[in-house]
C-alpha positions as CSV (number, residue, x, y, z in Angstrom):
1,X,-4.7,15.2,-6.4
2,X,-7.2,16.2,-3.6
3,X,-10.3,14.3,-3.6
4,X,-13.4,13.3,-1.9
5,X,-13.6,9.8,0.0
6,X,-12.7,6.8,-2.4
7,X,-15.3,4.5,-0.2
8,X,-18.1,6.3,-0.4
9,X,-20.4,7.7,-3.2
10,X,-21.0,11.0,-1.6
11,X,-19.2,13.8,-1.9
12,X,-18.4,15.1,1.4
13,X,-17.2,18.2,2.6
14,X,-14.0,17.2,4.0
15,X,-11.3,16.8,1.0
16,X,-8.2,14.5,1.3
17,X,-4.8,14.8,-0.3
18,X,-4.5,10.7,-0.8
19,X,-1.4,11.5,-3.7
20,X,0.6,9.3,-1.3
21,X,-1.0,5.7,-1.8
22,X,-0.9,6.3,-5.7
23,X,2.8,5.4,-4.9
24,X,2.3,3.1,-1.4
25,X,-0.1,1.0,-2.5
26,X,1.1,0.2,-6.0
27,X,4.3,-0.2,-4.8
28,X,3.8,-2.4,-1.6
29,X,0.8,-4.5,-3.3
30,X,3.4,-5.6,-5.9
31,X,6.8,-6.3,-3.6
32,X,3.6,-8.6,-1.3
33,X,2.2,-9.9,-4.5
34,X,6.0,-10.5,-5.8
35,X,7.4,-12.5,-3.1
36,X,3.9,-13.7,-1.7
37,X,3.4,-15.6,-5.2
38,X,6.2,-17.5,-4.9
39,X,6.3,-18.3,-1.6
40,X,2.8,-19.6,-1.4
41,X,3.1,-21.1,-4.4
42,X,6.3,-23.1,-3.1
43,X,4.5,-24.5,0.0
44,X,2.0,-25.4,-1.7
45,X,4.0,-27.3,-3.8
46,X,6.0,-28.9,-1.0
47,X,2.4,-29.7,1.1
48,X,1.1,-31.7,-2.2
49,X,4.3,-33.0,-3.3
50,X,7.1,-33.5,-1.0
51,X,5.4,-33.6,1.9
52,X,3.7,-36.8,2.8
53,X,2.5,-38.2,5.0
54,X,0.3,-35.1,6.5
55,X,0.1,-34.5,10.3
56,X,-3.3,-32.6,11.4
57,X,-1.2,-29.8,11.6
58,X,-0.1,-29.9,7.5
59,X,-4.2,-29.9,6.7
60,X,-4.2,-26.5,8.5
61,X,-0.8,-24.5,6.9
62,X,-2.0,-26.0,3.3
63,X,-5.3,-24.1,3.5
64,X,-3.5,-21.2,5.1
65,X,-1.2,-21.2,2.2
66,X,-4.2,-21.3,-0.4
67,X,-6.4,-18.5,1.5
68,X,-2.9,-16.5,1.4
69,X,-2.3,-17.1,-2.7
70,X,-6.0,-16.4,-3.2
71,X,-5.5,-12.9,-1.6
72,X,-2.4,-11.8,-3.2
73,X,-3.9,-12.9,-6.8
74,X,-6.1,-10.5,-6.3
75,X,-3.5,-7.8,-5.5
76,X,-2.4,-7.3,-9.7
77,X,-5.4,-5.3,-10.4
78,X,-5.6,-3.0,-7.0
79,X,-2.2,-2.1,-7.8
80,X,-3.3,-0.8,-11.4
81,X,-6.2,0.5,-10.0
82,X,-4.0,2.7,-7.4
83,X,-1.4,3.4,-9.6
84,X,-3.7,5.2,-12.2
85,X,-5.5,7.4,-9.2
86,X,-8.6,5.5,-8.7
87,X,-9.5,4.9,-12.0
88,X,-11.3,1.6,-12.4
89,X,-11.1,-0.2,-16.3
90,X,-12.8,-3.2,-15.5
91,X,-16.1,-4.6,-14.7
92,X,-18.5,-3.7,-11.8
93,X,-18.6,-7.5,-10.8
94,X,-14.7,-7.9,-11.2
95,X,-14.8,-4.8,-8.6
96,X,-16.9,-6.7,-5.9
97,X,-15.0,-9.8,-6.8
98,X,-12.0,-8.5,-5.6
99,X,-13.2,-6.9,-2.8
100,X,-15.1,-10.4,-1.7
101,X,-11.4,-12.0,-2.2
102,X,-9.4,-9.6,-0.2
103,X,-11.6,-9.8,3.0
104,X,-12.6,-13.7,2.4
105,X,-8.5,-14.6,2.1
106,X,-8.4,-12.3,5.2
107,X,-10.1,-14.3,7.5
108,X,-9.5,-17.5,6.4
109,X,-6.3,-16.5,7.2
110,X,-7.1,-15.5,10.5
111,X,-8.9,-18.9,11.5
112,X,-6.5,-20.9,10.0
113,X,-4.2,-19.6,12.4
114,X,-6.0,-20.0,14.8
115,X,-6.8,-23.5,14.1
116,X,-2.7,-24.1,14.2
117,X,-2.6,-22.0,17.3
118,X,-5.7,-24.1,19.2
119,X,-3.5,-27.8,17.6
120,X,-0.5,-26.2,19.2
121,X,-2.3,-25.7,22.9
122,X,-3.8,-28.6,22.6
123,X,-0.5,-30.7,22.3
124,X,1.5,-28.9,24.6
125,X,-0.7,-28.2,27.4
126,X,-3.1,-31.2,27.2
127,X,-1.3,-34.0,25.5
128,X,-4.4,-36.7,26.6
129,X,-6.8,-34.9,24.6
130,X,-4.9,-34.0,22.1
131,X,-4.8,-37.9,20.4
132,X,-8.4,-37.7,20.8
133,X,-9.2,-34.6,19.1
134,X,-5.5,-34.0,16.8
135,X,-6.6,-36.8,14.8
136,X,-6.2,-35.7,10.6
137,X,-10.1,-36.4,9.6
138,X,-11.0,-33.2,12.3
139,X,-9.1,-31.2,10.4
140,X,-10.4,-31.5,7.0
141,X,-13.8,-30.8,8.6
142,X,-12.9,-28.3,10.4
143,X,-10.7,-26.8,7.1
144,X,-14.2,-27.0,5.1
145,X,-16.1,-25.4,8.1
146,X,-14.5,-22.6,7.7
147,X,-14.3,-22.2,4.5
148,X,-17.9,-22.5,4.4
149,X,-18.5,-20.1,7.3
150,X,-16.2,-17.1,6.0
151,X,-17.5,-17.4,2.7
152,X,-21.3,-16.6,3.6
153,X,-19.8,-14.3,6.4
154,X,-18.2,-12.2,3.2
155,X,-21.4,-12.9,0.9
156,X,-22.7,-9.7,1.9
157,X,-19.9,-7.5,0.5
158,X,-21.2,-9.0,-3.1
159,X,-23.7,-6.8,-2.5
160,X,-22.7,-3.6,-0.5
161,X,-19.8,-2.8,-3.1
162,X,-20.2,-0.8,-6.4
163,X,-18.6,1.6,-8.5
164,X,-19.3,5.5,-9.7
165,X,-18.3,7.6,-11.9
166,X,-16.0,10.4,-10.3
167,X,-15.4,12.7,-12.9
168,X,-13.5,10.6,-15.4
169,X,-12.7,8.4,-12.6
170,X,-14.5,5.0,-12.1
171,X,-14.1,4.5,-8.3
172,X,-14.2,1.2,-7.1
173,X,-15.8,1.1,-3.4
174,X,-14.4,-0.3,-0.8
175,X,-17.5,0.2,1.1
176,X,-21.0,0.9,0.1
177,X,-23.4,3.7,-1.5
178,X,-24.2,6.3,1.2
179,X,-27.9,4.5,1.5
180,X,-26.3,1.5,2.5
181,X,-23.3,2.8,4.6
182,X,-25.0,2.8,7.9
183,X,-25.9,-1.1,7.0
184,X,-22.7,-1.7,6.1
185,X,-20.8,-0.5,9.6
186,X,-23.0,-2.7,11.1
187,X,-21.7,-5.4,9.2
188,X,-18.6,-4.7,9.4
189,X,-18.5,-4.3,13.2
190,X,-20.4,-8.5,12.9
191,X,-17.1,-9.2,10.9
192,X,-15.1,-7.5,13.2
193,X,-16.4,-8.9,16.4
194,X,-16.9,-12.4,15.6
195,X,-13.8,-13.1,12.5
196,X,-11.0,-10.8,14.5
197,X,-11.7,-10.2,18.1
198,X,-13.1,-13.2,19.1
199,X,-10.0,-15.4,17.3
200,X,-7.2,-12.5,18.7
201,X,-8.5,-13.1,22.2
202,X,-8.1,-17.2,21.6
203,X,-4.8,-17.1,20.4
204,X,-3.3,-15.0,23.1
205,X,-5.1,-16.8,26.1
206,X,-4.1,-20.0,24.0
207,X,-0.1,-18.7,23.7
208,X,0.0,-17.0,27.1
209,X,-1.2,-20.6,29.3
210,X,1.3,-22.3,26.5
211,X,4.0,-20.1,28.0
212,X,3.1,-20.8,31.8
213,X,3.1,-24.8,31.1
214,X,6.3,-24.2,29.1
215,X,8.0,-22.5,32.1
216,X,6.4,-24.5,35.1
217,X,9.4,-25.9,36.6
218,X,9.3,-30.0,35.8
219,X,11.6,-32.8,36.8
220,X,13.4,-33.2,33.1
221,X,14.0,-29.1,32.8
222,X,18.1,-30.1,31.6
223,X,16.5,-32.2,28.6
224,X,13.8,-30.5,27.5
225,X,15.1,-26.7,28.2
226,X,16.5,-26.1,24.6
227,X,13.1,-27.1,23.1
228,X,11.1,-24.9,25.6
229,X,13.2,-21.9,24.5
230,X,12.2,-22.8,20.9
231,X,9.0,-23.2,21.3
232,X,8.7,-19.9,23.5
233,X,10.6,-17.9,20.5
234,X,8.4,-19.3,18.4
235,X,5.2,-18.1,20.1
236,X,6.3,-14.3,20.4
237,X,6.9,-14.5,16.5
238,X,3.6,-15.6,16.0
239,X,1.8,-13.0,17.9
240,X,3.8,-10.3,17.3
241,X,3.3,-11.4,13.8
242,X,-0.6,-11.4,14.3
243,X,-0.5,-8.2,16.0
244,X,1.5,-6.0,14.2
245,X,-0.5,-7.4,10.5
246,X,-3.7,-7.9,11.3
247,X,-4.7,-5.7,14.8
248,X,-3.5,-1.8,13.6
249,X,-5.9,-2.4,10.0
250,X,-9.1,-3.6,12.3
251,X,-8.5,-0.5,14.6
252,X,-7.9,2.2,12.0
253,X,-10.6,0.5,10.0
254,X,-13.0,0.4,12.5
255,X,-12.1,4.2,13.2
256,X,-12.8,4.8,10.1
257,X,-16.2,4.0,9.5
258,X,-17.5,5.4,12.7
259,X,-15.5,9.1,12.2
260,X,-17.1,9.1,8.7
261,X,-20.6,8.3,10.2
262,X,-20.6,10.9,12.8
263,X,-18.9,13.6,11.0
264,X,-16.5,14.4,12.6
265,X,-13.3,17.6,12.2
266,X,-12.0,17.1,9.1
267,X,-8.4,17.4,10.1
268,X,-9.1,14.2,12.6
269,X,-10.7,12.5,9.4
270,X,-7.7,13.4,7.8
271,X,-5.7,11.6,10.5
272,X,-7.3,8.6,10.4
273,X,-7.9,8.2,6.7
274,X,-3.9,8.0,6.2
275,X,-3.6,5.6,9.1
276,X,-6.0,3.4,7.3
277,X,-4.4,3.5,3.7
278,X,-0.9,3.0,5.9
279,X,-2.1,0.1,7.3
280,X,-3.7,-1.8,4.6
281,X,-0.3,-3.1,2.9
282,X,1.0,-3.9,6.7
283,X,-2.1,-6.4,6.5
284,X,-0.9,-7.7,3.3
285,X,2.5,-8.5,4.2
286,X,1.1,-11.0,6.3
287,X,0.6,-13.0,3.2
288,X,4.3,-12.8,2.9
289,X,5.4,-14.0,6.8
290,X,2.9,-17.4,6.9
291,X,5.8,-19.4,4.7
292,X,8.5,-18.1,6.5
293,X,6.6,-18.9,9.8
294,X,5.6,-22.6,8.0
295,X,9.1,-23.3,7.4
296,X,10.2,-22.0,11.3
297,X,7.3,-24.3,12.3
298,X,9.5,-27.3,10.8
299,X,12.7,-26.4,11.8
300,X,11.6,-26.0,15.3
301,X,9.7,-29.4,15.1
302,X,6.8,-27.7,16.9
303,X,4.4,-29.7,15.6
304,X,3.8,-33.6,16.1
């Protein structure tokens, strides 16, 4: 069916045919929360139970785990809300609950790691420091920190998200009311500034200077070379990983909001509205890749 935006309560001029994530969305939200669910679920079980004692590093990948089993519990009821066209059954409250947990679980996500990323620089390139600072008890505060932080960060969508009624449809916003919309950009430009740009930009500096100490020429290269390969591999995986999930959703996002507030052809709308839906389960799946990358973490003995 054609309709109006989903995220906004206005009826605009421009109309969409969005028939294609009634099928996407369901159907990739449930292969993520499928295989997500377990796989979280299993490192978390092998964190708390098999694995013991924890390194620094463990503190990190165990709340990366949780933030990633938070976000694809709340996955269930977006896939019945797709499936049935936009059509809302529950609460208003369960609406911005779920909406709080996607972009919460997000982030955390995001810092966490970056958190692994920073440990990983740390120990490669400057091994001194790193006893000082790897130690476990920075971690846990550090875990909290951010916990702490993205929460209040995401407080804010508790109160831009509602729902309306859209003929028989209840639509649950994934934005704001059109009196709080050009509020809401602004946030979401805060959130995209300081919880994605700022962490992207870390990681590849991090990963790029980890790459040149890797492949500085050193007097032990015939010992060590096999190792350095691995953990070179295993640096592309992780930002192609981070780059392919995370940076096309914050671009088509951010596109998004800003063509909507300046009104702009509605065939470019058009555009940029099914790049968005498109990109929103490629963000998901990065749920999905965190256990696989925990368990090529280990194998490669990256860390210490």
């Amino acid at each position: 069916m054609d309709g109006p935006y989903e995220d906004s309560n206005l009826t605009y001029a421009c109309v969409f045919d969005e028939d294609f994530k009634y099928i996407l969305l369901p159907v990739c939200y449930g292969i993520v929360f499928c295989i997500g669910f377990i796989l979280n679920v299993l490192a978390l079980y092998i964190f708390i139970f098999r694995l013991r004692p924890w390194k620094t590093v463990n503190v990190f990948m165990f709340n990366l785990a949780l933030s990633d089993l938070l976000y694809v519990l709340s996955l269930p009821l977006l896939m019945h809300y797709y499936s049935k066209a936009n059509n809302w059954p529950f609460s208003e409250v369960l609406c911005k609950l779920v909406r709080f947990l996607f972009y919460t679980s997000l982030y955390c996500s995001i810092f966490f790691l970056l958190c692994i990323s920073i440990y990983r620089f740390l120990a490669i390139c400057y091994p001194i420091r790193f006893i000082q600072w790897g130690q476990i008890r920075y971690a846990r505060i550090v875990s909290v920190i951010i916990w702490v932080i993205i929460v209040a960060m995401q407080s804010p969508i508790l109160y831009f998200v509602t729902t309306s009624q859209l003929e028989d449809n209840t639509i649950c916003h994934d934005t704001s009311d059109i009196e709080l919309f050009d509020q809401f950009v602004i946030f979401s430009t805060v959130n995209l500034s300081l919880l994605f740009c700022v962490p992207f930009a870390i990681i590849i500096i991090c990963y790029c200077y980890m790459v040149y100490v890797l492949i500085k020429p050193k007097d032990n290269i015939s010992q060590a070379g096999n190792a350095k390969m691995k953990s070179i591999k295993m640096i592309i995986i992780v930002i192609l990983v981070f780059t392919t999930c995370f940076l096309p959703f914050h671009v088509t996002r951010t596109l998004y909001y800003y063509f909507r507030k300046i009104n702009l052809d509605c065939n470019i709308l058009n555009a940029i509205n099914v790049a968005y839906k498109v990109t929103r389960p490629i963000a998901s799946l990065n749920s999905c890749i965190d256990p696989v990358l925990y368990f090529l973490v280990w194998r490669f003995r990256l860390h210490r």
